[in-house]
Structure formats: structure tokens, C-alpha cells
N, C-alpha and C positions, 0 to 999 in steps of 0.2 A: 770798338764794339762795346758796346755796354750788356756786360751781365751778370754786374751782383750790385745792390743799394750805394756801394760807394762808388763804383761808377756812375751810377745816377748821380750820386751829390757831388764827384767831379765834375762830370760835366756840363752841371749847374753853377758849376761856382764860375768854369772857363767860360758859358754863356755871356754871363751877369758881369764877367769883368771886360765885355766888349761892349755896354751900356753905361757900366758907370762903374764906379771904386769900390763895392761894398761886398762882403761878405754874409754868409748866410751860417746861418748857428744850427747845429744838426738836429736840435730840440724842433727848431722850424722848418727845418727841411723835413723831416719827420711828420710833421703836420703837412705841410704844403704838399708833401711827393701824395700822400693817400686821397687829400681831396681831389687832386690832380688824375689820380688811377681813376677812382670812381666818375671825375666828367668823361674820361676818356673812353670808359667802358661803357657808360650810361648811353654818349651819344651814337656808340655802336650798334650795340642792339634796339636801340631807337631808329636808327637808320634800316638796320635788318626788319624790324618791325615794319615799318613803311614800306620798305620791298617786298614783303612778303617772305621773307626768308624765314626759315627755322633755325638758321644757327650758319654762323660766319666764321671763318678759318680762324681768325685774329683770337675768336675767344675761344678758342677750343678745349683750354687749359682751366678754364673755368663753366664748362659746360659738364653736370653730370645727366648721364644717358640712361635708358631701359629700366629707372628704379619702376621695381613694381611695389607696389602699396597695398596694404586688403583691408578693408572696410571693416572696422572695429565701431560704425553705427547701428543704428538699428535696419534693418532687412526692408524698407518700406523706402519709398522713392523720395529722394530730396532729402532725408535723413540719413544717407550714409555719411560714414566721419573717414577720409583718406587721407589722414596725417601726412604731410610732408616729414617724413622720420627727421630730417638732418637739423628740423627745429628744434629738437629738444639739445642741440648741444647747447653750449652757453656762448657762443659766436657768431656774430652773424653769417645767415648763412644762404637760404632763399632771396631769390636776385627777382627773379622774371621767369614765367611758364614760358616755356616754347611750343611741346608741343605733348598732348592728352591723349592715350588710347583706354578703352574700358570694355570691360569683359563683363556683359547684362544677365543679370539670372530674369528668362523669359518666364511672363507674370500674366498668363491670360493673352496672349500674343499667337491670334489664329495661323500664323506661318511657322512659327519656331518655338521649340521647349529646350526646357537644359539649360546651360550656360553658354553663349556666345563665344565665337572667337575674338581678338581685339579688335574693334571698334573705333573710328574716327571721330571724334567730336573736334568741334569750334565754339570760340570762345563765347560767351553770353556777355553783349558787354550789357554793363547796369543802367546805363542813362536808357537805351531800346529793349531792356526784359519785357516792358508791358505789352508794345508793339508787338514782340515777337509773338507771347503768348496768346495773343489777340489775332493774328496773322494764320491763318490754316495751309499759306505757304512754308511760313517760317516756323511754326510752331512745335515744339520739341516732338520727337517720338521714338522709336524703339529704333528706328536707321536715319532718324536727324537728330543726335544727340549734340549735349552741350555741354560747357564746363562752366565754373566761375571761382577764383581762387576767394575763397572766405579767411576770417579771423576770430577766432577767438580772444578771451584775454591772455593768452601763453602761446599759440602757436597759430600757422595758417595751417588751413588744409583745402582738395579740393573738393570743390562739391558737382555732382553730375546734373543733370537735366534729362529724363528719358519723356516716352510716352505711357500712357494707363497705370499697368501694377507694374511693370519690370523697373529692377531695382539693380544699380551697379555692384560688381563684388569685389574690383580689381579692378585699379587702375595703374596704366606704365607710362612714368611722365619722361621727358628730358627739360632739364631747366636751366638757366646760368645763376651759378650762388657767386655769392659776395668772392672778390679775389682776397687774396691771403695779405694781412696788413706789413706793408714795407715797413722795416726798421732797422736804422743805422746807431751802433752800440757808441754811445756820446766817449765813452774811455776807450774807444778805438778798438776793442776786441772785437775783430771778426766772425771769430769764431759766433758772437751772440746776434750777428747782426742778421736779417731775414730779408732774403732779395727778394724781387717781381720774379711771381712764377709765369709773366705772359711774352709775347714773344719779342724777340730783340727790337724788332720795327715800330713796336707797341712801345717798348720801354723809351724808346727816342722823344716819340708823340709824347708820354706823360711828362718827359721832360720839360717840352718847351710847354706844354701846360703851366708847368711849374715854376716855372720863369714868368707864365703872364701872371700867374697868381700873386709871385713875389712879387714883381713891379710893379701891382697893383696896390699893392700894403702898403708899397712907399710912394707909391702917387707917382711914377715920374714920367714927367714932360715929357722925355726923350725918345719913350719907349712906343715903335707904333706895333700892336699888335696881330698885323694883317699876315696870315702864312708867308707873302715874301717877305716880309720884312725877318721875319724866326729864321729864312733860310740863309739869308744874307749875313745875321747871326752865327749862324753856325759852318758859313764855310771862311 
């Protein structure tokens, strides 16, 4: 069972010596295992994306939930500012939106006053904004809201989509951040090294990630990189 970095780089090295003769230097496993995490998580939620899911077991450990946000823009629609807080660390750390609820301060809105309960919005993607807001099907409003995740030059944040004056106050997102960078201490102290905090069946996957990455460094002939071939590898 793999689960701490040097089991990863074990069972990289026992891989790699069923291919050919060489060793891997933990400076490079160090590099390799992180690009490795990120295909592996990337093509997750890429898949969940495509299915329409909001969020898949595998990442769970890197999914934060219910943050609520409060709108430190101005009061006017399309200028609220809903910081993603966990940008101001100095890590990376916002991954992918999943999923947007927002709480509307009604603004001239003949059915409702007050502030709303949460709110469903979907995404606004950027290539069809124009479409949409041209569309009097699709077109944003006070119960077809929308999101779009913006940038400034230091942070994202998100931004809402309503209809007329009402303007968001509050938003509670769920998101996947960046996972936490693997590191294996080159003078063997354990004690410094920093495992995968994702799940055992995950850290397997990054493995042979890691194995195609290395084989690929050194070019080799030998290696076919088709999933039977990794299995055949490893039993």
C-alpha cells in the first residue's frame, strides 16, 4: 500500500527496474511525482466536468465546501468583488469552480424585497456571453443567474450575472484548490518529507503517471505506455 512520498518513490524505482536499469534521483522524482499529481487530478475533474458532476470521491481531499464570501465591491450589479479568500495566501491554491450559490439584494424586483435565500447560478462561459445576453431565453435575471470566475492582477474572484438593479451580497462556493506539493527530503529525513494527501488508489495512478513521464525523459524504446502495458508492469 502506498502512503507516505517514499513509498511513492519506491515503488517508482521497483516500476522502472522492470523496464530497464536506471535509477531516479529524488530531486527528480520530486519534480516528476508533482507534474504527475496535477495530470492526474487535472484529468479528473475534467472528466467530472464532462459528466456533469460537481465533485467526485477521488478528490474529496482537495475539494473545499460551503466557503461563503461577502461582497467587498460596490452595491451595483456586475461590480460586486467576491474574493476567493484562499488567494491571498502565497500558495497556490484555487483549482476549478464547482459549484456557485448567491444570496440577491432585491433591487426594483416586482415579486421579492429583502435579501434572497441561496440561489443557483450556472456558469457564464465567455466564448456565448454575447449570445446569451442577446437571448431573452437565456438571458440573465433575478431567478436565471450566472457566474464567471474573473482575474485581477493579484487574485480571482467571482463575479455574478443578475437581472435589472438587484445586485449579489453573498456568495457560497465549493471548489477544488491546488493539492498539497509532494516532497521527498533528498537526506532521507522523514521526518521533512510531505506525502499525497489524496487517496491511496489516486497515489497508485500518479505513479505510473510518473513512470510515463520518466520514460519519456529518456526516450525509451522499450516502454509501451498503454494502461495494459503499466499493469503488466506492476504485477
Amino acid at each position: 500500500m502506498i502512503v507516505t512520498a517514499l513509498d511513492m518513490y519506491t515503488n517508482l524505482g521497483q516500476l522502472l527496474n522492470k523496464v530497464r536499469t536506471q535509477s531516479v534521483t529524488v530531486p527528480e522524482f520530486n519534480r516528476l511525482i508533482n507534474i504527475s499529481q496535477m495530470n492526474v487530478v487535472t484529468n479528473k475533474y475534467l472528466a467530472a466536468v464532462q459528466l456533469n458532476q460537481k465533485r467526485i470521491d477521488d478528490l474529496v481531499d482537495i475539494t473545499v465546501q460551503n466557503e461563503v464570501i461577502n461582497n467587498t465591491g460596490a452595491n451595483v450589479p456586475q461590480s460586486e468583488l467576491f474574493l476567493i479568500k484562499s488567494e491571498v495566501l502565497t500558495v497556490p491554491w484555487y483549482l476549478h469552480m464547482l459549484t456557485v450559490l448567491v444570496k440577491l439584494q432585491y433591487v426594483n424586483n416586482e415579486c421579492h424585497t429583502g435579501v434572497s435565500e441561496w440561489l443557483e447560478t450556472k456558469v457564464m462561459v465567455s466564448d456565448f456571453r454575447a449570445d446569451v445576453s442577446l437571448d431573452p431565453f437565456r438571458k440573465s435575471k433575478d431567478n436565471r443567474l450566472y457566474y464567471r470566475i474573473d482575474k485581477n492582477a493579484a487574485n480571482k474572484y467571482v463575479r455574478v450575472f443578475a437581472g435589472g438593479s438587484s445586485y449579489g451580497t453573498q456568495v457560497m462556493v465549493d471548489y477544488l484548490r491546488y493539492p498539497i506539493t509532494i516532497n521527498l527530503d533528498p537526506n532521507g529525513n522523514t521526518a521533512n518529507d510531505v506525502n499525497c494527501e489524496l487517496p491511496v488508489e489516486v497515489r497508485q495512478e500518479i505513479v505510473y503517471d510518473c513512470l510515463r513521464e520518466l520514460l519519456e525523459d529518456i526516450e525509451s524504446p522499450r516502454f509501451n505506455t498503454n494502461t495494459q502495458r503499466l499493469t503488466d508492469i506492476a504485477n
